[in-house]
N, C-alpha and C positions, 0 to 999 in steps of 0.2 A: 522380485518383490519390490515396491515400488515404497519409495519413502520420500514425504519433504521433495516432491517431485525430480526424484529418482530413482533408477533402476538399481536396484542392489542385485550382484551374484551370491550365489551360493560359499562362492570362494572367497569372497569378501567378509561376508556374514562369520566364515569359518577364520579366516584371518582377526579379525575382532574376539571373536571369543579364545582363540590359541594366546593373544595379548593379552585379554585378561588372564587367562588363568596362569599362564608365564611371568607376569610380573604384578602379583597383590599389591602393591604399593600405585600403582598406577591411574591416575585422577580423571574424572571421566572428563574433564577439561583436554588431557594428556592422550587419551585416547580421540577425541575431536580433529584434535590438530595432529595426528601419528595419523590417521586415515585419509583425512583431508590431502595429506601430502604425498601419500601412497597412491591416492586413487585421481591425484591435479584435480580434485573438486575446487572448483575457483569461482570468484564473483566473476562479474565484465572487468573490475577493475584492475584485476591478477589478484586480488587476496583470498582467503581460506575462507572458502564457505563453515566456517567452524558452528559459527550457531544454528546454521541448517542441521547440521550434521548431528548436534547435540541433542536436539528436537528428534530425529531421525533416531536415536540412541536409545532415546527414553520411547517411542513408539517399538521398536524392535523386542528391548525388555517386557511390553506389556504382552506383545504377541510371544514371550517364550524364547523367544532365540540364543537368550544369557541373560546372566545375571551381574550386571553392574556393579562395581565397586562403592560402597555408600559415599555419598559427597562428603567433600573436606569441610564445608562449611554449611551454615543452619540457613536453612531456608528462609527468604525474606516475606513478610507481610504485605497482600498481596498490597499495590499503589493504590491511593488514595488522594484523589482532591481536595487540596484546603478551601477554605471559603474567607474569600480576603475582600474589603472594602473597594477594592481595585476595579470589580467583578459586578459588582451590585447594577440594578438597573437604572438606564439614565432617563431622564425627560426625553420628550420624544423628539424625532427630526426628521423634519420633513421638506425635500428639496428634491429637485428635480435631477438628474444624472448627471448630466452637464454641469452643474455648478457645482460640483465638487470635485476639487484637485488630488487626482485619488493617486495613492504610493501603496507598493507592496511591499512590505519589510518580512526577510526572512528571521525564523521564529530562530533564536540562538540558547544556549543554556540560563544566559539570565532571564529571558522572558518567555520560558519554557513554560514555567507553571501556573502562568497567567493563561497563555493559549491553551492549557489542558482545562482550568476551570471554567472559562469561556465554554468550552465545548460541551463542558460537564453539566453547566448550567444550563442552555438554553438550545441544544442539539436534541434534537427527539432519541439520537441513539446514545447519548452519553457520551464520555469519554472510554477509549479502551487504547491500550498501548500498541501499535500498530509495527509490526515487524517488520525485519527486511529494511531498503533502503526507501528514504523518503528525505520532504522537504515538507515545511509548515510556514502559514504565511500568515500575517496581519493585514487587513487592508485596512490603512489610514488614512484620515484628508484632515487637514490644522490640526495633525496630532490627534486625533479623538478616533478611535476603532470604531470599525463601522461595520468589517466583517474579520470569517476566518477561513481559511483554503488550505487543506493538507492533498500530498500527493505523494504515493507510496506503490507497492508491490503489485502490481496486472494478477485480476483474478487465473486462475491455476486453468481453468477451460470453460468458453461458455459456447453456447452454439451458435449464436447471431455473431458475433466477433469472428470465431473461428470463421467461420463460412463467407464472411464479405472479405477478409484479407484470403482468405484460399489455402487454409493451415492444412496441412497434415499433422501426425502426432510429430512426427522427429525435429520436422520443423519448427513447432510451435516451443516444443524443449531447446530448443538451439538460440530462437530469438524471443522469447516470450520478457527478455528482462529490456527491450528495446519499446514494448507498451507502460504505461505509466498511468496509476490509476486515480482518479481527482475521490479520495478517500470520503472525504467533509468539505463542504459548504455550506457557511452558518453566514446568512446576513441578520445581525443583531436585532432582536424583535421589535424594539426602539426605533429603527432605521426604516424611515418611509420613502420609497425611491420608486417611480416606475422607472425597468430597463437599468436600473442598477445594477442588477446581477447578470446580465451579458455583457454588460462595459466592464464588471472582474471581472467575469472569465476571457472576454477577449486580451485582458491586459496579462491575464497570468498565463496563455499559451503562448504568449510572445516573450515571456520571460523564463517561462521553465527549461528550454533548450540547453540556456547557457549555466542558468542554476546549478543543472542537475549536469552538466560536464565540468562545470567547475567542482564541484563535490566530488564525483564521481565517474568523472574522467570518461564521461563517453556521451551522446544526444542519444534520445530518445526518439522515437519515431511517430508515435501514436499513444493520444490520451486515450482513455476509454472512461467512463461511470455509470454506477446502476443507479436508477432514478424509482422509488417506489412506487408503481400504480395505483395503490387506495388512497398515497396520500398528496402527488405532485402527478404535472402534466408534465415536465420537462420545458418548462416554456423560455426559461433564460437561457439553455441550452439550445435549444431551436434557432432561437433570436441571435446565438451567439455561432450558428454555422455549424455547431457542432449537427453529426447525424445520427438519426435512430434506425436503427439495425434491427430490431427485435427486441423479445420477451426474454425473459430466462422460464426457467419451468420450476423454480420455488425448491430448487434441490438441494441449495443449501452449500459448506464447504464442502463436505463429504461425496455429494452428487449421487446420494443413496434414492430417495422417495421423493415424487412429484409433489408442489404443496407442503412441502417441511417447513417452509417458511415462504416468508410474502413474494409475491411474482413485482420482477421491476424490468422496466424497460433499459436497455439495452444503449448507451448515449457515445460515440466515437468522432475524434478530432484528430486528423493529420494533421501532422507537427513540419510536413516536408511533403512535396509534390512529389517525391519517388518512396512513399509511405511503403507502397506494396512491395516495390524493388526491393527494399533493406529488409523488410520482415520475411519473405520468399527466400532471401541468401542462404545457398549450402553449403558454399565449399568453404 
């Protein structure tokens, strides 16, 4: 039984519910980390995949398998974007690529909330809180944003991807956290640039390596992004070397019905000339 891309046994499933029923006091926080550590579920970094597991926890209960101890604490309201003068739209700019001195600043807790309203405002998909490990970026030139770039969790399986690195399944479960997904890309509607959006993406696959080993103790090997066909060509992606690989087939997280939702193309950038080597590794 597969959860939170994992294989649960039968003996596991049964070891969890012996837990709960053995100790009524027991927080399903408590239960997270008692499994995690039974079963060495672990990130790349050595930590406790606990909030996979948690996720995993509450899928399980819907499907029957037990009944979960009620949570200690009251469930939060779900997050919301404020709307601050910070955010508002600027007069417009218009320059050519070259003449702007562009910097990527990584998105930290104090300027959290500003990169979530940004996205909320002027992203066609909104804001939505994006799980798993990631990094969020500013792109600045004399201090004035001009865009925004998040990078986060490699979709769970797509067929163009799988099939140009040469996945199998066990494979693709062994290195799947070595892909790195380009979440958002928002150049500000304000910002008139031709070839500005390949001059960021060229600047942030030269910086995401060390980012995201510095955070999380290990490189990446390969970006990947889905680009919407009704509403984008992918053309700064093109321009920026990134490759198209394919289509998806609209099937969504679940991967149930063709058409569930919009077909998007298919966008991959090696991070390393031995891309294929490190994502192929089994032993």
């Amino acid at each position: 039984m597969r959860y939170c891309g994992r294989d649960f046994t039968e003996a596991e499933i049964n070891w969890i519910k012996n837990l709960i029923a053995d100790r009524p006091e027991v927080s399903r926080k408590e239960i997270s980390i008692l499994f995690c550590q039974k079963a060495k579920w672990l990130k790349p970094d050595g930590g406790l995949k606990d909030m996979s597991c948690r996720v995993a926890l509450l899928k399980m209960e819907k499907d029957n398998h037990f009944i979960l101890p009620p949570p200690k604490t009251k469930h939060t309201k779900p997050y919301k974007t404020i709307r601050t003068l910070w955010a508002i739209e600027q007069p417009e700019i218009n320059k050519k690529a070259g003449e702007f001195s562009l910097k990527l600043e990584i998105v930290d807790n104090r300027s959290s909330a500003l990169w979530n309203e940004f996205i909320d405002r002027y992203h066609y998909l909104g804001y939505k809180i994006l799980p798993g490990a990631q990094l969020r970026y500013f792109v600045k030139s004399d201090n004035k944003i001009l865009a925004l770039l998040s990078f986060g969790a490699a979709a769970w399986k797509t067929a163009p991807r799988d099939n140009y690195i040469g996945w199998d399944k066990p494979t693709r479960k062994k290195n799947l956290h070595l892909v790195v997904n380009n979440a958002r890309f928002l150049i500000l509607p304000w910002v008139r640039s031709k070839n500005l959006g390949s001059k960021i993406l060229s600047l942030a696959s030269k910086r995401i390596c060390s980012d995201w080993e510095q955070r999380y103790n290990y490189r990446p090997a390969l970006l990947e992004t889905f680009v919407e066909k009704q509403r984008f060509q992918g053309t700064c992606y093109k321009a920026a070397n990134w490759i198209g690989v394919g289509d998806t087939r609209g099937k969504g997280k679940r991967g149930n019905i063709d058409g569930e939702v919009p077909i998007k193309s298919v966008w991959l950038y090696p991070l390393r000339p031995d891309f294929r080597s490190q994502l192929m590794f089994t032993a």
